[in-house]
KEZAKE-880820 format. One line per 2 residues: for each residue x, y, z of C-alpha. Coordinates in nm, 3 decimals, decimal comma. Layout:
BEGIN
X Y Z ~ ...
***
This chain:
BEGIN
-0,792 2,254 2,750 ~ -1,065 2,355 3,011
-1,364 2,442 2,849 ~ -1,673 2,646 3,050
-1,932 2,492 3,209 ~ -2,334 2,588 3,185
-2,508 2,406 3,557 ~ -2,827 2,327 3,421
-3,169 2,214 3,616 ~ -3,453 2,081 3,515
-3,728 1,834 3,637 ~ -3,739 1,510 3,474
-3,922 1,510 3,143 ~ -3,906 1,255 2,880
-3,824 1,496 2,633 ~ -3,529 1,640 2,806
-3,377 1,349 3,017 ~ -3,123 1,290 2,686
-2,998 1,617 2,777 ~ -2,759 1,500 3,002
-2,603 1,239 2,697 ~ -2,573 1,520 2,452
-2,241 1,611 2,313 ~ -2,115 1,941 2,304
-1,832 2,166 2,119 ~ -1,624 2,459 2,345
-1,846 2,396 2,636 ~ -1,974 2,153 2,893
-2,325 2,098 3,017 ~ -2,372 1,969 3,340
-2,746 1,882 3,368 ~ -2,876 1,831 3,731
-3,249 1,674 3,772 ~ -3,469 1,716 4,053
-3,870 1,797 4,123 ~ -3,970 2,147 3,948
-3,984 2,266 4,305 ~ -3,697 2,200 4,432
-3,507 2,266 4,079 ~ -3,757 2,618 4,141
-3,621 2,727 4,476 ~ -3,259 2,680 4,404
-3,225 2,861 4,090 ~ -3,483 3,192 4,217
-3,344 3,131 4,551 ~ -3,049 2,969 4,628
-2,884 3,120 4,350 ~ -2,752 2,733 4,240
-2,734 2,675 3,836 ~ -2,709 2,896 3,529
-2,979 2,804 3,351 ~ -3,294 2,616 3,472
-3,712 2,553 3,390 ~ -3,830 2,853 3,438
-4,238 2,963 3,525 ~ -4,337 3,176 3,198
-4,559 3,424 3,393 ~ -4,315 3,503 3,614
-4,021 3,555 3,329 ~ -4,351 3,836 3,168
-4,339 3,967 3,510 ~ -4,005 4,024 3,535
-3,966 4,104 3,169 ~ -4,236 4,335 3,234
-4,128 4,521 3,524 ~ -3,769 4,560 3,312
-3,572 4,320 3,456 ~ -3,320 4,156 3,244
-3,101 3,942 3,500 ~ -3,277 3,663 3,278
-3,275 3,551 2,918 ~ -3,505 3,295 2,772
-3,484 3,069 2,443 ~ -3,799 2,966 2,322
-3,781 2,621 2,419 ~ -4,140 2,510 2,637
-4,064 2,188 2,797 ~ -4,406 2,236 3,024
-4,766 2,290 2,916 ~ -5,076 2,198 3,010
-5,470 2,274 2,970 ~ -5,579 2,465 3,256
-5,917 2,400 3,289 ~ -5,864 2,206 3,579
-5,710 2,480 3,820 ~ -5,982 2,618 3,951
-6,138 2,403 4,259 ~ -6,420 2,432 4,449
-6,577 2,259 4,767 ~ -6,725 1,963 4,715
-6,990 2,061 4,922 ~ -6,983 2,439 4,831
-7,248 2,630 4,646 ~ -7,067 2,694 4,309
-7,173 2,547 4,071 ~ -7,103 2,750 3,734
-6,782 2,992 3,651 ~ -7,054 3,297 3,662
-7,090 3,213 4,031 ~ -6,739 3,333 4,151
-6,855 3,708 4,060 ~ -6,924 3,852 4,382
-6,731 3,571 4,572 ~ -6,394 3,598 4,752
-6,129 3,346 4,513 ~ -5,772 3,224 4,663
-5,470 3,273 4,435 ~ -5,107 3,123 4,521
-4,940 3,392 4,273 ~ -5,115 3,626 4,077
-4,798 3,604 3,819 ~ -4,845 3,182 3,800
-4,839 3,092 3,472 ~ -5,173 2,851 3,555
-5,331 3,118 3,695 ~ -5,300 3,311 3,473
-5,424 3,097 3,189 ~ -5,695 2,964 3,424
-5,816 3,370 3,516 ~ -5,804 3,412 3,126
-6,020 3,151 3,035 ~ -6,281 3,281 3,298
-6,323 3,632 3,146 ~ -6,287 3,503 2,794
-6,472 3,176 2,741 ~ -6,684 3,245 3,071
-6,761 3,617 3,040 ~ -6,675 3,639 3,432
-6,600 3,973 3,504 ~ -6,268 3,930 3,704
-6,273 4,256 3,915 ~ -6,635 4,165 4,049
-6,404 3,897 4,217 ~ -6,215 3,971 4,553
-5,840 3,779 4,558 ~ -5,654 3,604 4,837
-5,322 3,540 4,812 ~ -5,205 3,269 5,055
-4,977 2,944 5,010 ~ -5,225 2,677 4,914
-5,125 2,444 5,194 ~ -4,895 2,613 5,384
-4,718 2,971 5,369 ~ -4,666 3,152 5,076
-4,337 3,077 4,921 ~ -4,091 3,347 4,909
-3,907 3,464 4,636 ~ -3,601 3,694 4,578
-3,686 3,731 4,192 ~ -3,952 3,995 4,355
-4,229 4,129 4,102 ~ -4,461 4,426 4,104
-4,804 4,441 4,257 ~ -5,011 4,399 3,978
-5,222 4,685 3,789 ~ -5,520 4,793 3,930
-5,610 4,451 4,124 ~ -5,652 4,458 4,508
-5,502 4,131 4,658 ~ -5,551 4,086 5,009
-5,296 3,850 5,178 ~ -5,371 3,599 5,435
-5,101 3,378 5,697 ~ -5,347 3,107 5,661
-5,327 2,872 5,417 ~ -5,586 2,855 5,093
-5,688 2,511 5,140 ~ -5,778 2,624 5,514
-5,954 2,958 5,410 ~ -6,177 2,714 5,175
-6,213 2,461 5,467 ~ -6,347 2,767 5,698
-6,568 2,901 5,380 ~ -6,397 3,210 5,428
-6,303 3,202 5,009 ~ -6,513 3,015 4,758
-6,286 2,861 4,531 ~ -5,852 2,808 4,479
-5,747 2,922 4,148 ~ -5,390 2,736 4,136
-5,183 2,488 3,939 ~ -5,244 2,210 4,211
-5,553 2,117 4,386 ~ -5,508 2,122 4,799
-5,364 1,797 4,916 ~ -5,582 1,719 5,178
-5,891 1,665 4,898 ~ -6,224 1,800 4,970
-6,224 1,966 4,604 ~ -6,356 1,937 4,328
-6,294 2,089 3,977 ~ -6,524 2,383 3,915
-6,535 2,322 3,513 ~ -6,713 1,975 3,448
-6,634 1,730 3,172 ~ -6,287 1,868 3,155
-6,162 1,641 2,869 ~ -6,377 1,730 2,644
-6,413 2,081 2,760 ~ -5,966 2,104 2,699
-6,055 1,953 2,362 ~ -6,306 2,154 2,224
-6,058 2,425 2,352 ~ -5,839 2,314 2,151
-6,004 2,227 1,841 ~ -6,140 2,607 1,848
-5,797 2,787 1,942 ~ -5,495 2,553 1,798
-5,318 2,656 2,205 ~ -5,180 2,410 2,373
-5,124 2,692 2,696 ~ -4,731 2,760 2,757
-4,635 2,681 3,130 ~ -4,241 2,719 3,144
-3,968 2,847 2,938 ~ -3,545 2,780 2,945
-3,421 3,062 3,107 ~ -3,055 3,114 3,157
-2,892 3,404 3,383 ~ -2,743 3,689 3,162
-2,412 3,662 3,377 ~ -2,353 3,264 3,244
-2,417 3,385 2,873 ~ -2,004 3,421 2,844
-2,043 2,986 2,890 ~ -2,210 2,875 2,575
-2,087 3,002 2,163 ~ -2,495 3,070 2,174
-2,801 3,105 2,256 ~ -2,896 2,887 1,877
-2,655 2,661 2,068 ~ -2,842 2,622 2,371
-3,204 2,583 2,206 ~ -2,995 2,323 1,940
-2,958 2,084 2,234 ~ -3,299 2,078 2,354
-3,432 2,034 2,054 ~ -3,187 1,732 1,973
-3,287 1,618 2,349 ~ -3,681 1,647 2,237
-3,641 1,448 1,892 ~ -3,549 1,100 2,110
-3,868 1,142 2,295 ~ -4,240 1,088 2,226
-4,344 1,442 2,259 ~ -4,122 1,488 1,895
-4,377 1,349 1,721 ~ -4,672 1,570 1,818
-4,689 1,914 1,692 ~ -4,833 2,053 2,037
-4,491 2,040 2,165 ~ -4,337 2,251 1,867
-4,038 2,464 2,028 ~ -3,965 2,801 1,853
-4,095 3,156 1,846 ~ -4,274 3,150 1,523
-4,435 2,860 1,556 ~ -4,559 2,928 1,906
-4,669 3,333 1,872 ~ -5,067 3,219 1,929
-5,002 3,074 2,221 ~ -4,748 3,366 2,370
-4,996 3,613 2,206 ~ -5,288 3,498 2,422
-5,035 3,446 2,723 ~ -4,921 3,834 2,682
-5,296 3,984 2,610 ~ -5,422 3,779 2,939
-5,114 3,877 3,180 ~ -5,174 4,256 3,016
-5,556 4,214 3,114 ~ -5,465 4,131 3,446
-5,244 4,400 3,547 ~ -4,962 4,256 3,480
-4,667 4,525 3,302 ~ -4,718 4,905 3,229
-4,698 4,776 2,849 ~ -4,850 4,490 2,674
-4,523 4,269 2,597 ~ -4,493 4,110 2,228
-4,345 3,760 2,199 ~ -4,086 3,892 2,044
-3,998 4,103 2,388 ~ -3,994 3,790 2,552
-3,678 3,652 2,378 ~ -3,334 3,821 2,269
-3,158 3,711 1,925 ~ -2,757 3,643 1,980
-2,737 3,973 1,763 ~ -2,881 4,143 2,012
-2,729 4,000 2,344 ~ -2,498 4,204 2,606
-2,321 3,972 2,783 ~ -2,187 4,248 3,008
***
């Protein structure tokens, strides 16, 4: 008997690479690993796979702007602190987060998750007022990538674009600082927040968030492939309990155990212009009750 097949992509991560050994009842899962980039492009794209890693921010966006093409479980296989995304000159005259006020700050995306995150933790634990700031939105090394999962313009923020790259805008001094996931490659940066360790931990210690990068998403049309979307989370949590990351509670999957985290997510994209409407977490994910396949 043929059963139906869910393409999945993700990037390698120890707590999903036993995806691919997992066994499965009424369905197949044919897991495909690659860079996030690459597994990025062909799934927005490309169109390839059913279900892939999928940039949080841009799922609110999307959610947001009431597109529902997409699904998500709540299943987080990529966080990170984001102290570290905004980078200065080396030899530039910022010194302090209450510097960029007034200044002329390169973005990548406005909907990146890290940005996002990174932007929120200026206005809240920085008290910089974010529309003192005037955004650029270039590619950070090259051109700006291109996407056919399009989103709004955001809410109220001006975003001037630029064909030159961000890290050559800094280069030229004609921005002051990159807010993005990845520093430029060519160096020259520097982090603007010092003592990032134990800045992330006291962060920590004071919030309980471990910031939410990515989600599972998996294309509405595909849903007709697996009994479930219980199923599909089922797996990834069986995946994440023969990994490290099982044993520490900062990688919790789950919606309940995980609504700080979305909360602050939500409240920050909101801030930023991001949606007509303030999402909830619960927005963010469908029960199988509540799922129309069609």
């Amino acid at each position: 008997m043929t059963v139906p097949t869910l393409r999945l992509a993700l990037p390698e991560r120890p707590h999903t690479l036993a995806l691919a050994s997992i066994a499965t009842d009424g369905y197949a899962l044919d897991v495909e690993f690659g860079s996030f980039e690459e597994v990025r492009h062909g799934f927005i794209n490309e169109g390839r796979w059913d279900a892939t890693e999928f940039p949080l921010g841009r799922y609110i966006a999307l959610k947001a702007a009431g597109d529902a093409s997409l699904i998500a479980i709540p299943v987080y296989p990529w966080r990170s602190f984001r102290h570290a995304a905004i980078h200065v000159r080396n030899d530039g005259s910022i010194t302090s987060p209450a510097d960029l006020e007034g200044r002329r700050v390169g973005v990548s995306d406005w909907h990146q998750t890290a940005g996002i995150v990174a932007r929120g933790l200026l206005a809240r634990e920085y008290g910089v007022r974010l529309e003192r700031i005037e955004w650029v939105v270039a590619g950070v090394d090259g051109p700006p990538r291109v996407d056919t999962f399009p989103v709004p313009a955001p809410r109220g923020v001006a975003l001037a674009r630029s064909p030159v790259s961000l890290a050559e805008l800094l280069r030229q001094g004609e921005i002051d600082a990159i807010i993005a996931a990845d520093a430029p490659r060519d160096g020259g940066t520097r982090p603007l927040i010092a003592n990032l360790e134990q800045e992330e931990e006291a962060w920590f210690a004071r919030t309980g968030i471990f910031p939410l990068m990515h989600v599972i998403a998996i294309r509405r049309s595909a849903l007709g492939k697996i009994p479930s979307l219980d199923e599909l989370q089922r797996v990834f949590e069986l995946a994440k309990a023969s990994s490290r990351p099982a044993l520490d509670a900062k990688w919790r999957y789950g919606l309940k155990e995980n609504e700080a985290a979305l909360g602050r997510l939500l409240d920050d994209a909101f801030a930023q212009g991001i949606g007509e409407r303030r999402l909830t977490p619960q927005d963010l994910f469908a029960s199988d009750a509540h799922v129309d396949i069609a």
